[in-house]
PDB file of N, CA, C, O and CB in Angstrom:
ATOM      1  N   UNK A   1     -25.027  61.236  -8.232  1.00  0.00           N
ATOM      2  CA  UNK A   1     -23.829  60.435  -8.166  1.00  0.00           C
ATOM      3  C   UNK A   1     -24.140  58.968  -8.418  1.00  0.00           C
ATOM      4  O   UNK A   1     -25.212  58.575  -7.959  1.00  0.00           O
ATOM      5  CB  UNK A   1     -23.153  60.609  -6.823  1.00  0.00           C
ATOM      6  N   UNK A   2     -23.425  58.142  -9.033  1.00  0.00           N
ATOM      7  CA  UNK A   2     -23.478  56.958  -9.331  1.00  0.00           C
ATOM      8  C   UNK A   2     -22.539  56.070  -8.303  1.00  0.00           C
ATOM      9  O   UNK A   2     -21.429  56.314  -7.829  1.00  0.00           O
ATOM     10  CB  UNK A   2     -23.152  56.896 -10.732  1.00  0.00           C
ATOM     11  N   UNK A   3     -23.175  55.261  -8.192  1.00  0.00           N
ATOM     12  CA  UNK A   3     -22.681  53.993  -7.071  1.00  0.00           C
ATOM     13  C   UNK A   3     -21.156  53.138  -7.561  1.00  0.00           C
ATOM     14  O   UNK A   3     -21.302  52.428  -8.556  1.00  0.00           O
ATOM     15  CB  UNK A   3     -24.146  52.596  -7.050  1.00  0.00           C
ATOM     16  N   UNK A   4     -20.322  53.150  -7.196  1.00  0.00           N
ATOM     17  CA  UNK A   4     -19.002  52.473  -7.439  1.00  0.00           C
ATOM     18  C   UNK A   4     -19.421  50.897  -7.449  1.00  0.00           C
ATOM     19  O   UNK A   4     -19.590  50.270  -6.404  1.00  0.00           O
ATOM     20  CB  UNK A   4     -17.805  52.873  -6.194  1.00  0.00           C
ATOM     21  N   UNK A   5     -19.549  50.410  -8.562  1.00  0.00           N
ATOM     22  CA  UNK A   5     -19.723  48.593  -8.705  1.00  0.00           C
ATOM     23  C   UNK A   5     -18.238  47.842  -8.403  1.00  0.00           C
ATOM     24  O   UNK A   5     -17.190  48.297  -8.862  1.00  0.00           O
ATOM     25  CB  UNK A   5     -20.243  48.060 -10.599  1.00  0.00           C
ATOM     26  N   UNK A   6     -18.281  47.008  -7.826  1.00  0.00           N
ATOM     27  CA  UNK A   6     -17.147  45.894  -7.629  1.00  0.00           C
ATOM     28  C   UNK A   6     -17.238  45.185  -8.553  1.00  0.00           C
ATOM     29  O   UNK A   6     -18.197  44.558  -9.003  1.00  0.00           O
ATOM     30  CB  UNK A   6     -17.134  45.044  -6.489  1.00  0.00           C
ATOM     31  N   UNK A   7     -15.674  45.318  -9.022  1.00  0.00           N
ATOM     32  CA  UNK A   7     -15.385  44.629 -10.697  1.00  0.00           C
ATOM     33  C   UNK A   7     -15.454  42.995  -9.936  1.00  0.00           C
ATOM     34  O   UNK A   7     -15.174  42.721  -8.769  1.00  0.00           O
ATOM     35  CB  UNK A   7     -13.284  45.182 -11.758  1.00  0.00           C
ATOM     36  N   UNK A   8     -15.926  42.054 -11.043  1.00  0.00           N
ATOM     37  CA  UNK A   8     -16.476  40.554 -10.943  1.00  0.00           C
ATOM     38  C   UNK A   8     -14.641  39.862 -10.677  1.00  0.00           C
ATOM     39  O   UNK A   8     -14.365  38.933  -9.919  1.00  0.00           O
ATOM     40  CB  UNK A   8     -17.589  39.884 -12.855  1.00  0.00           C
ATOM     41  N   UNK A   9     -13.901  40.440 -11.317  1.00  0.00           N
ATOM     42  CA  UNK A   9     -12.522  39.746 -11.592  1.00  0.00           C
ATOM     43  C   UNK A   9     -11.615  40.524  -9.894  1.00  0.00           C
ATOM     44  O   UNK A   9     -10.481  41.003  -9.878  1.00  0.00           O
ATOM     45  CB  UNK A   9     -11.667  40.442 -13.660  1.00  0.00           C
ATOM     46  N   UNK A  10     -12.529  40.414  -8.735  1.00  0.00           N
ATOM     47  CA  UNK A  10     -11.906  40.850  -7.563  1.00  0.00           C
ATOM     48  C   UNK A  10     -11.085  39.705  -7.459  1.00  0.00           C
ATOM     49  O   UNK A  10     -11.588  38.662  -7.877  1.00  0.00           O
ATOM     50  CB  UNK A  10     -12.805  41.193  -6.330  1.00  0.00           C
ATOM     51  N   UNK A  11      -9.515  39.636  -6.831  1.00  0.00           N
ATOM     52  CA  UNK A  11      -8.751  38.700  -6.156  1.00  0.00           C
ATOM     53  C   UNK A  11      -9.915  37.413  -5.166  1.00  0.00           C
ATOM     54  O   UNK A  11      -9.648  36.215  -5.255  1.00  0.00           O
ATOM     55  CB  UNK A  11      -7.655  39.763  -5.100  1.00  0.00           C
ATOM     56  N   UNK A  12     -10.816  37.766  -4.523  1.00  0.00           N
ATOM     57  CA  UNK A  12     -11.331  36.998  -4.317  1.00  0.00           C
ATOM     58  C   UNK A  12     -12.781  36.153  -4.323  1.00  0.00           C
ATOM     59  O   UNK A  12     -13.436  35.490  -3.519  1.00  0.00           O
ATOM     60  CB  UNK A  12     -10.945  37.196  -3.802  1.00  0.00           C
ATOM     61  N   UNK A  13     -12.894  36.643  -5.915  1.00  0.00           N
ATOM     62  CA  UNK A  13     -13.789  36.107  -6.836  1.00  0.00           C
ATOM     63  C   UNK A  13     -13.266  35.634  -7.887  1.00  0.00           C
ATOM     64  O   UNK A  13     -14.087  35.474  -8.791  1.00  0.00           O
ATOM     65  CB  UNK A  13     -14.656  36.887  -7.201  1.00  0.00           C
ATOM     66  N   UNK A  14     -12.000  35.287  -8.179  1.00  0.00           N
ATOM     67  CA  UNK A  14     -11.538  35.047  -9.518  1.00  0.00           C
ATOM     68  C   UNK A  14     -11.615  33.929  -9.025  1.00  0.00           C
ATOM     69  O   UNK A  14     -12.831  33.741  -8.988  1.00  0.00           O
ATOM     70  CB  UNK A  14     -10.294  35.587 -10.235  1.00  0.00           C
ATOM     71  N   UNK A  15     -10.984  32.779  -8.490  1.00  0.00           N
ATOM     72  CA  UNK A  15     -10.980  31.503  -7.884  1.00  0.00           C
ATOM     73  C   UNK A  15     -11.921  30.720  -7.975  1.00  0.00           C
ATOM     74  O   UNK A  15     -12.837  31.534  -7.860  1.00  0.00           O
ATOM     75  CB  UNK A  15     -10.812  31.533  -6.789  1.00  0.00           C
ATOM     76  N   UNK A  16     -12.451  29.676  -8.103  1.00  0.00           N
ATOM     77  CA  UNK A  16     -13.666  29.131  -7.283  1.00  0.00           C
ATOM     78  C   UNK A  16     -13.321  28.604  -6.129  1.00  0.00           C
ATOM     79  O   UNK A  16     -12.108  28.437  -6.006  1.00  0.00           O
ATOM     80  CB  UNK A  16     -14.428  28.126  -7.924  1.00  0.00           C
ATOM     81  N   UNK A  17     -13.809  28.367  -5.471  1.00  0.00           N
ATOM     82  CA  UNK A  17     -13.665  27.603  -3.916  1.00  0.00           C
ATOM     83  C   UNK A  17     -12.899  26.267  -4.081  1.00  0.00           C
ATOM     84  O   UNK A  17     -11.928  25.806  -3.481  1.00  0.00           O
ATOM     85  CB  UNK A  17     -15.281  27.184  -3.172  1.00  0.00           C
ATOM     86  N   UNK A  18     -13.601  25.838  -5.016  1.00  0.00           N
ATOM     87  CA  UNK A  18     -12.819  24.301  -5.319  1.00  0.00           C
ATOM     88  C   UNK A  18     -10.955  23.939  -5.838  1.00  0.00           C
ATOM     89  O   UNK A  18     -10.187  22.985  -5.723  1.00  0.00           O
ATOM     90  CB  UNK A  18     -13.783  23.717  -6.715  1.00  0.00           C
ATOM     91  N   UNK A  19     -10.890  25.529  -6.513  1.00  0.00           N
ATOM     92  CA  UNK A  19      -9.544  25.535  -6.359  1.00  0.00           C
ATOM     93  C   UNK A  19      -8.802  25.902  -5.513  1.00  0.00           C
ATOM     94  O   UNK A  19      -7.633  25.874  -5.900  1.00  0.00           O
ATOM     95  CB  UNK A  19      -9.151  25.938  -7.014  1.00  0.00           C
ATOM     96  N   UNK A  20      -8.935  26.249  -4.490  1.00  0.00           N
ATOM     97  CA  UNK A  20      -8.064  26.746  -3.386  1.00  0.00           C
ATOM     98  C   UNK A  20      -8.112  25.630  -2.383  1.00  0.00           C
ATOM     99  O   UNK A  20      -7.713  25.680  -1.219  1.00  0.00           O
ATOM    100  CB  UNK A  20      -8.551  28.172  -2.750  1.00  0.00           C
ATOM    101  N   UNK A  21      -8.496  24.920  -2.822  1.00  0.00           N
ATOM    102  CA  UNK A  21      -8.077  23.168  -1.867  1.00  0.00           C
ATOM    103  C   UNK A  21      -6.590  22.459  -2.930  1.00  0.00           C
ATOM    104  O   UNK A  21      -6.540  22.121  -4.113  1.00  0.00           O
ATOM    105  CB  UNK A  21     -10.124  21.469  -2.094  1.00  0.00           C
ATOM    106  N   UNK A  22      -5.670  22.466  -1.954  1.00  0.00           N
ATOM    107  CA  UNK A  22      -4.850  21.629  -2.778  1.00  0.00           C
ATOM    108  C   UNK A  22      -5.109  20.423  -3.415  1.00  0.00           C
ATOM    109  O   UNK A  22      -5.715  19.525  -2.829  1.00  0.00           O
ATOM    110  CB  UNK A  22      -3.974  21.377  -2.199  1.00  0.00           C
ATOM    111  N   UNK A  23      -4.661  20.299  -4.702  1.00  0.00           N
ATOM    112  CA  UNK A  23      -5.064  19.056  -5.153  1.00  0.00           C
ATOM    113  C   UNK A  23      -4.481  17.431  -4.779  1.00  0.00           C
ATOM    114  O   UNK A  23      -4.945  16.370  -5.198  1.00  0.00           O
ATOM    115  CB  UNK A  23      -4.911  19.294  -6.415  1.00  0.00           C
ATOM    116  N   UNK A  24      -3.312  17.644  -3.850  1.00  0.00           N
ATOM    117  CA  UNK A  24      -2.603  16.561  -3.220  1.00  0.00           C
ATOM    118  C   UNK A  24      -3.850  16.124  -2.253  1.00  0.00           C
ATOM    119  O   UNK A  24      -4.213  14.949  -2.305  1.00  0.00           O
ATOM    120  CB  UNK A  24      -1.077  17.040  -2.418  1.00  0.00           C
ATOM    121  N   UNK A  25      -4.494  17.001  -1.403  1.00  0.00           N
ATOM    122  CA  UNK A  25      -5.845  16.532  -0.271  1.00  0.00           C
ATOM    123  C   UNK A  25      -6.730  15.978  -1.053  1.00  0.00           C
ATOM    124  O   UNK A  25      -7.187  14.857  -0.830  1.00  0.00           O
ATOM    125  CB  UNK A  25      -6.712  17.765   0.599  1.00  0.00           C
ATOM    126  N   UNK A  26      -7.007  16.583  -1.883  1.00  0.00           N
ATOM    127  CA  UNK A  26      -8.232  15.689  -2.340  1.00  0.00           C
ATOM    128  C   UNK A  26      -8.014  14.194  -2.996  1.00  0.00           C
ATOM    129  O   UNK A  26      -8.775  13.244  -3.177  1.00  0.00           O
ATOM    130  CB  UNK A  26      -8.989  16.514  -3.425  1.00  0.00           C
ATOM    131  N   UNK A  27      -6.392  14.468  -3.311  1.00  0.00           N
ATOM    132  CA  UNK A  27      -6.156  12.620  -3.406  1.00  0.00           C
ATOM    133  C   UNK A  27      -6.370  11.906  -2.234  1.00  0.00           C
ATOM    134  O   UNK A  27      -7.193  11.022  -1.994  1.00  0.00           O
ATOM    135  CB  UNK A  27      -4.606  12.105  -3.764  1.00  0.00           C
ATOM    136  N   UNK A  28      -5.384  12.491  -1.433  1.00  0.00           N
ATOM    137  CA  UNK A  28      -5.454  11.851   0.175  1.00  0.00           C
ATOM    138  C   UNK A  28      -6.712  11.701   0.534  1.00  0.00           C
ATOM    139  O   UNK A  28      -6.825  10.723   1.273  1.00  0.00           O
ATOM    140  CB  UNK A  28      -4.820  12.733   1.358  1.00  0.00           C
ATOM    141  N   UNK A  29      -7.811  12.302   0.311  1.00  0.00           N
ATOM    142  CA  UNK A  29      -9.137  12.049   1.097  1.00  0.00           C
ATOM    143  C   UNK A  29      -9.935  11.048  -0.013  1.00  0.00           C
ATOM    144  O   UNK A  29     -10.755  10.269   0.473  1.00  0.00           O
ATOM    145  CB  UNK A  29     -10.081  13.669   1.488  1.00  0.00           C
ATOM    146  N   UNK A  30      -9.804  11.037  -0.971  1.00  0.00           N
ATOM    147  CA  UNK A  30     -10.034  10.078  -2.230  1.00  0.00           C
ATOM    148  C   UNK A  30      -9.522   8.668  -2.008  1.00  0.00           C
ATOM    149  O   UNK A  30     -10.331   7.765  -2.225  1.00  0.00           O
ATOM    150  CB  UNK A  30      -9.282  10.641  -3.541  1.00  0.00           C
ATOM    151  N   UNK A  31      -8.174   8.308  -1.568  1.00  0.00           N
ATOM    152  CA  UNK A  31      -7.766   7.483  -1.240  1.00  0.00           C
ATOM    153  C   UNK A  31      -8.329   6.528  -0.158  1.00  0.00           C
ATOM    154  O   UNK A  31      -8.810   5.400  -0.265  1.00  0.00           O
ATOM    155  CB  UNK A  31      -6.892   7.894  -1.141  1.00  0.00           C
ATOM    156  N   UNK A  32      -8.079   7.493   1.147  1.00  0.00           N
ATOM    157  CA  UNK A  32      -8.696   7.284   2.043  1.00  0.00           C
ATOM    158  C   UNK A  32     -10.396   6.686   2.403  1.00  0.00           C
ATOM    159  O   UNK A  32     -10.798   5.752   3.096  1.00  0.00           O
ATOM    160  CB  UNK A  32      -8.396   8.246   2.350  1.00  0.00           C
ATOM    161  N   UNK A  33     -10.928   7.463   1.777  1.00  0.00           N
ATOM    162  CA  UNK A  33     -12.262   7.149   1.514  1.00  0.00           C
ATOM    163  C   UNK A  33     -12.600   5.381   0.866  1.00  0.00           C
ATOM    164  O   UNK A  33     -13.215   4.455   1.396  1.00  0.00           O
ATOM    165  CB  UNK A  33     -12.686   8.378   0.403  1.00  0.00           C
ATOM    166  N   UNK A  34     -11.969   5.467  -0.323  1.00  0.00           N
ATOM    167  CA  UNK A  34     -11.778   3.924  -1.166  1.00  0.00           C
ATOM    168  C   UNK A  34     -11.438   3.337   0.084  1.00  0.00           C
ATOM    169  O   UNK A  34     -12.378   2.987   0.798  1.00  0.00           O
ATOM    170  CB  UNK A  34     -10.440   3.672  -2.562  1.00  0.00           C
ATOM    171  N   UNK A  35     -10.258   3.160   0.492  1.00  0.00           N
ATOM    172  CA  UNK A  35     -10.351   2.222   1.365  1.00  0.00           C
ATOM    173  C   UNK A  35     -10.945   2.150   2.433  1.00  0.00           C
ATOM    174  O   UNK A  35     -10.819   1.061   2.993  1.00  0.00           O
ATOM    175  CB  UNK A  35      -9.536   1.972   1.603  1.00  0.00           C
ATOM    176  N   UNK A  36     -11.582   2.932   2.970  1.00  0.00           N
ATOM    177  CA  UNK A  36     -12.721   2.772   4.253  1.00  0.00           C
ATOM    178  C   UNK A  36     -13.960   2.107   3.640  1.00  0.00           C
ATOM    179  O   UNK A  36     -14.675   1.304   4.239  1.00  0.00           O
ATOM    180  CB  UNK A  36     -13.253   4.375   4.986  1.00  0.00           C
ATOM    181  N   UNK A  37     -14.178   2.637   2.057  1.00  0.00           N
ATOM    182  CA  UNK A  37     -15.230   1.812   1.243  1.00  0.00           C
ATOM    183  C   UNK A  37     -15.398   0.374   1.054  1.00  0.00           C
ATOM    184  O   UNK A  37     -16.435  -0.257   1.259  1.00  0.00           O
ATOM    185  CB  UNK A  37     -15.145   2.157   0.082  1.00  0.00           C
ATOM    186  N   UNK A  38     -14.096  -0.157   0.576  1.00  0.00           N
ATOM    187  CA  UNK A  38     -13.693  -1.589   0.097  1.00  0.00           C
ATOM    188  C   UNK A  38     -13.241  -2.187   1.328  1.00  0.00           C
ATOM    189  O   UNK A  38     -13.133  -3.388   1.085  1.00  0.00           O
ATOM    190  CB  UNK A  38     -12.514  -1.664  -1.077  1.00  0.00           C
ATOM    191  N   UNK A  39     -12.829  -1.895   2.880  1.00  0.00           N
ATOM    192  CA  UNK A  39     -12.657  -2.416   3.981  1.00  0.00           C
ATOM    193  C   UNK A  39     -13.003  -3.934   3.852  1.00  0.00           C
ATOM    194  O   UNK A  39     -12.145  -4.692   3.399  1.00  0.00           O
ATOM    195  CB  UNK A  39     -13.385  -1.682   4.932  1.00  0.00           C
ATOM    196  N   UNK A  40     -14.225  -4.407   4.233  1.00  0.00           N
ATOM    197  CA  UNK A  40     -14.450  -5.681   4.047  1.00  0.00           C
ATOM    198  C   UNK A  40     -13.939  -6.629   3.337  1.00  0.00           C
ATOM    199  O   UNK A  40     -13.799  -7.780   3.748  1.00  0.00           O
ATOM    200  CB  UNK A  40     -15.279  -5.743   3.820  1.00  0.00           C
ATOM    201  N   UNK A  41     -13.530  -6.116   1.906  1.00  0.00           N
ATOM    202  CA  UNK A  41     -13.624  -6.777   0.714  1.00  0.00           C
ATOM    203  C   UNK A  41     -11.851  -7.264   1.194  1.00  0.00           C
ATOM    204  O   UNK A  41     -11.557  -8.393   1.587  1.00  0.00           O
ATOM    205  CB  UNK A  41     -14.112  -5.683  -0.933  1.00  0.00           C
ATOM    206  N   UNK A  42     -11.056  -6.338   1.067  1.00  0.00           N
ATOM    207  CA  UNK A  42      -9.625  -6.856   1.432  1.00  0.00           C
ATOM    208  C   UNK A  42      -9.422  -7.517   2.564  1.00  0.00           C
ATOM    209  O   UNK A  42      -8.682  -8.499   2.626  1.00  0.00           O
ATOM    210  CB  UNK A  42      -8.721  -5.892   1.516  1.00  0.00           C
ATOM    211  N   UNK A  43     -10.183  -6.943   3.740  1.00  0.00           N
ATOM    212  CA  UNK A  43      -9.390  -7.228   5.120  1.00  0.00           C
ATOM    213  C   UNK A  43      -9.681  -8.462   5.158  1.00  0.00           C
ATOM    214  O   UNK A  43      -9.737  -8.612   6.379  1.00  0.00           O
ATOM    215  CB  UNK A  43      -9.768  -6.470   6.503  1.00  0.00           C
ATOM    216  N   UNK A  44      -9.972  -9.732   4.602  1.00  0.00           N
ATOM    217  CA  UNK A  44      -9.551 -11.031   4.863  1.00  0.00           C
ATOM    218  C   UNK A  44      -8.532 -11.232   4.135  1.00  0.00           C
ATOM    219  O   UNK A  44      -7.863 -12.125   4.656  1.00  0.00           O
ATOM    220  CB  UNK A  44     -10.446 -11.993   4.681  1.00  0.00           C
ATOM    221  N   UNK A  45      -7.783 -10.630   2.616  1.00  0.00           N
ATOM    222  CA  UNK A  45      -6.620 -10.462   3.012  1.00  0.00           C
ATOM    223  C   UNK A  45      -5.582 -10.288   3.407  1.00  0.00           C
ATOM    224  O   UNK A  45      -4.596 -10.989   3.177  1.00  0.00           O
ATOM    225  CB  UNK A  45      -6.519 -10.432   3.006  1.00  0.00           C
ATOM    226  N   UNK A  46      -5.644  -9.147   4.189  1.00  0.00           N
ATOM    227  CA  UNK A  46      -4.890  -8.740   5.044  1.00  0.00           C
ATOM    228  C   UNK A  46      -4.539  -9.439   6.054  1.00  0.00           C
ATOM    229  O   UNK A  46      -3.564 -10.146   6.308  1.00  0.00           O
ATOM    230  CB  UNK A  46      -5.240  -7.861   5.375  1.00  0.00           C
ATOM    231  N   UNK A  47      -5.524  -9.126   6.625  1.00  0.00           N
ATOM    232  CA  UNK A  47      -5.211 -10.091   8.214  1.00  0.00           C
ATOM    233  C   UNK A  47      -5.676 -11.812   8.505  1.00  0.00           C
ATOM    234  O   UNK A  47      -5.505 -12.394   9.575  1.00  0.00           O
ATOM    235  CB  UNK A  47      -6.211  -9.226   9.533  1.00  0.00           C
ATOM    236  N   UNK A  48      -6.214 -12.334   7.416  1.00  0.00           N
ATOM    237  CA  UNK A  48      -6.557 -13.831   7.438  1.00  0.00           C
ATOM    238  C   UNK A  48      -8.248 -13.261   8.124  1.00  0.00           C
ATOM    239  O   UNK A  48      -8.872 -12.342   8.656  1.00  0.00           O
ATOM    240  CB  UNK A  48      -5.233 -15.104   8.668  1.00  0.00           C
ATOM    241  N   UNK A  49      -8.317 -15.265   7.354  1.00  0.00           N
ATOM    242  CA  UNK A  49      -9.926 -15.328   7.881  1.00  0.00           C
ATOM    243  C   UNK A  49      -9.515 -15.594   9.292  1.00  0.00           C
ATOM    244  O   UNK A  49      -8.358 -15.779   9.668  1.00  0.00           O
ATOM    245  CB  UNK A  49     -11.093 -16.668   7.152  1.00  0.00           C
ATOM    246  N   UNK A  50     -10.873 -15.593  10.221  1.00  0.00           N
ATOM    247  CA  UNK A  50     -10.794 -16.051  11.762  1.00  0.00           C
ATOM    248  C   UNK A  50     -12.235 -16.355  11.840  1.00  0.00           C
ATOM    249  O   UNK A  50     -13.067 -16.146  10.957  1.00  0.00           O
ATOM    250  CB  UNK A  50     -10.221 -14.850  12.993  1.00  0.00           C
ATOM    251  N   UNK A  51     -12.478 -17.004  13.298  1.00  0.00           N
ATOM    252  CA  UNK A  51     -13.834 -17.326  14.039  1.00  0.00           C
ATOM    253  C   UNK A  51     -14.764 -16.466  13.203  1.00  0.00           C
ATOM    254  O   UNK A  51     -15.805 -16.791  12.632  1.00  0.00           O
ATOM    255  CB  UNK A  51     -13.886 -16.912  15.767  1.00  0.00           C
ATOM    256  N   UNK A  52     -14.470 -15.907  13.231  1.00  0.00           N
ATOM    257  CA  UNK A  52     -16.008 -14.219  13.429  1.00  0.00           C
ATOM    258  C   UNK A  52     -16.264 -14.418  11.882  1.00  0.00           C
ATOM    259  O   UNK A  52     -17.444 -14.338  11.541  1.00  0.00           O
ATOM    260  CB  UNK A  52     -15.245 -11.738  13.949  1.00  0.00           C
ATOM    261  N   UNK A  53     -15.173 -14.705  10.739  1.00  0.00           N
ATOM    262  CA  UNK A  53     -15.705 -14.423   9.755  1.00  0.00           C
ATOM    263  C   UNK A  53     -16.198 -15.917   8.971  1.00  0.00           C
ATOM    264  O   UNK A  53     -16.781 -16.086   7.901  1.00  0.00           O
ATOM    265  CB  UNK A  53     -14.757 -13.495   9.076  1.00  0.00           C
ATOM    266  N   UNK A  54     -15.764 -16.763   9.851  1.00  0.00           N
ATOM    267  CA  UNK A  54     -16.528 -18.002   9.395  1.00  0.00           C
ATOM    268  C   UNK A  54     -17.874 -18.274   9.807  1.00  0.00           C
ATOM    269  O   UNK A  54     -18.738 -18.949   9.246  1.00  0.00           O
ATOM    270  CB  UNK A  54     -15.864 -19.099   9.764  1.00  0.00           C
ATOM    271  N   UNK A  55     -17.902 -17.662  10.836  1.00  0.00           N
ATOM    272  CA  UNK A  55     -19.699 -17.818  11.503  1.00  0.00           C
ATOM    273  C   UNK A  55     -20.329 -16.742  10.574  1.00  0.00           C
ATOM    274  O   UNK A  55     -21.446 -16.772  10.058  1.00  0.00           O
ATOM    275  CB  UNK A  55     -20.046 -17.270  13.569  1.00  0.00           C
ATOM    276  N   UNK A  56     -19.450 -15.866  10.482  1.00  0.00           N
ATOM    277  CA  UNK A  56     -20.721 -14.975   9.355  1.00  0.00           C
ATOM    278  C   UNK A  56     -20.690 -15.637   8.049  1.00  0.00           C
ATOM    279  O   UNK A  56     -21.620 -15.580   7.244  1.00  0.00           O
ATOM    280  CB  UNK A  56     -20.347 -13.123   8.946  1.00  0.00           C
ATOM    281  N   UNK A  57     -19.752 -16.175   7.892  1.00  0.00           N
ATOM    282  CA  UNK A  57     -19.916 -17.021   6.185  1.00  0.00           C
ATOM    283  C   UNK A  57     -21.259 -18.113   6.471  1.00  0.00           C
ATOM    284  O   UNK A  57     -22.104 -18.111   5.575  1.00  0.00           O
ATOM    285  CB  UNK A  57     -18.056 -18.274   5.620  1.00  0.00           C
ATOM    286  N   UNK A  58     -21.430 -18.749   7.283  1.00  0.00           N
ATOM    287  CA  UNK A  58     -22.024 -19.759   7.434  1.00  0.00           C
ATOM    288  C   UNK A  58     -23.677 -19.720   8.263  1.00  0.00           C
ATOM    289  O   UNK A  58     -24.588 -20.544   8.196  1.00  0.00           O
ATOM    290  CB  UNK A  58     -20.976 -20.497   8.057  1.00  0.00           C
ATOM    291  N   UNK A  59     -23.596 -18.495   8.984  1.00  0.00           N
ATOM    292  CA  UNK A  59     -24.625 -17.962   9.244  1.00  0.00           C
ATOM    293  C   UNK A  59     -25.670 -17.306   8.067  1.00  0.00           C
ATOM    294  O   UNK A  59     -26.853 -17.626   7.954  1.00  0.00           O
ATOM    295  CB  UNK A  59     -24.179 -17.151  10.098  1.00  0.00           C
ATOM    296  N   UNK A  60     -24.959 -16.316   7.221  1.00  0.00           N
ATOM    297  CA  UNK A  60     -25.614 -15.723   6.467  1.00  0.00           C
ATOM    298  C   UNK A  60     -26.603 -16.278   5.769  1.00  0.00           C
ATOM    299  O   UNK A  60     -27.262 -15.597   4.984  1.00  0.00           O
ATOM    300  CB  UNK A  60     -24.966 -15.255   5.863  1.00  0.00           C
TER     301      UNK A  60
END
């Protein structure tokens, strides 16, 4: 008797992993990420310079 092989095109082998993440999350975490990255760079726009970031300007 010969062994029954599992066809390659099973429901859950056709996919890769990477597609079954919605692609809206991976913006959101893309997004997210950038700005936890660039933090520094804006947040004296944001919220103004203060104390803390003039002593580090002037310290450095």
């Amino acid at each position: 008797m010969q062994d029954q092989a599992v066809p390659i095109s099973s429901p859950d082998r056709s996919r890769p992993h990477a597609r079954r993440i919605p692609s809206v999350l991976i913006y959101v975490g893309f997004a997210a990420l950038s700005t936890l990255a660039t933090f520094p760079a804006w947040r004296v726009y944001a919220f103004g310079l203060n104390l803390d970031d003039l002593l580090r300007l002037r310290c450095f």
